[in-house]
ZAMARGU-4260 file (C-alpha; in steps of 0.2 Angstrom, whole numbers, plus 5000, padded with zeros to 4 digits):
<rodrens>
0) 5000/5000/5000 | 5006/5018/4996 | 5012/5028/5011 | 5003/5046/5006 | 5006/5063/5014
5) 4988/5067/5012 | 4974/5066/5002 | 4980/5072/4985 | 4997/5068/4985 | 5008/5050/4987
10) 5023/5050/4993 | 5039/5043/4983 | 5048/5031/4987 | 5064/5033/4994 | 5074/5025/4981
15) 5069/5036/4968 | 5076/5053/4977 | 5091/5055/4971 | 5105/5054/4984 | 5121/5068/4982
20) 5136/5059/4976 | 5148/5054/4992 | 5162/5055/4983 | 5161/5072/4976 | 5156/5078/4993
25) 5170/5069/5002 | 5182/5077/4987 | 5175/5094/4991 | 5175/5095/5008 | 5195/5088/5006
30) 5200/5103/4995 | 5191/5116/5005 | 5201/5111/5021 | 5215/5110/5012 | 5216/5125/5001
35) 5211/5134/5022 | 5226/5124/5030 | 5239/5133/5017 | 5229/5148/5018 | 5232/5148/5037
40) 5248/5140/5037 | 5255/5156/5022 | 5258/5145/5010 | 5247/5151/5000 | 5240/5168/4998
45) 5221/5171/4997 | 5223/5180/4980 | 5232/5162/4974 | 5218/5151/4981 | 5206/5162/4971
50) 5214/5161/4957 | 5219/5140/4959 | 5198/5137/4959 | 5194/5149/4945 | 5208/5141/4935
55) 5198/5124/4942 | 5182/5132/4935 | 5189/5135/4919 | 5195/5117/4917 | 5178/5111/4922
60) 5170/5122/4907 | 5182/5116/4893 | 5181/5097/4898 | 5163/5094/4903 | 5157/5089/4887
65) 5172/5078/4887 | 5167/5070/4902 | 5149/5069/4895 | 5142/5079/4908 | 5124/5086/4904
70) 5124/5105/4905 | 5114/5105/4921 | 5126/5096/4929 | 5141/5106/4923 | 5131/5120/4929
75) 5130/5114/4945 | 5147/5111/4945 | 5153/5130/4939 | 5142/5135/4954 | 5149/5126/4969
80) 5168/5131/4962 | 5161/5150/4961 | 5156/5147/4979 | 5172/5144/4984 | 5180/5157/4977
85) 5167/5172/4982 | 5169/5165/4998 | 5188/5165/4998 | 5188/5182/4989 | 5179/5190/5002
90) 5197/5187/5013 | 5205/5198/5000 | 5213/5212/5005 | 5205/5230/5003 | 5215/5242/4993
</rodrens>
């Protein structure tokens, strides 16, 4: 029997939702933490880090069709890797 959330409406089942990819996740977190440990260690500067996720950005755009990723998917890509670096840029120093 179907589990419904009321009247009009059935729930999915849970295998159908699409889960986010653990590996990708797990990847992301390791590069964040990373790129922050040499930024708080001066090994890198913030304006390098900036510029080492744009540069990632870039590869991403020319090699996703490559990869045969869909263009949502490259989309959502681009977008986390611009999160990144408006988040670091905010560290920049004001001139």
């Amino acid at each position: 029997m179907d589990e419904t959330l009321n009247d009009n409406e059935a729930a999915r089942p849970r295998e159908n939702r699409a889960e986010p990819d653990a590996h990708g996740q797990a990847a992301m977190l390791l590069v964040e933490s990373l790129i922050h440990g040499l930024l708080a260690r001066s090994i890198i500067s913030v304006a390098d880090a900036v510029e080492i996720v744009d540069i990632a950005a870039e590869v991403k755009a020319e090699i996703a069709a490559d990869l045969g990723d869909s263009p949502s998917t490259m989309r959502r890509s681009l977008a986390m890797l611009d999160a990144v670096s408006a988040s670091l840029k905010l560290d920049l120093p004001r001139s």
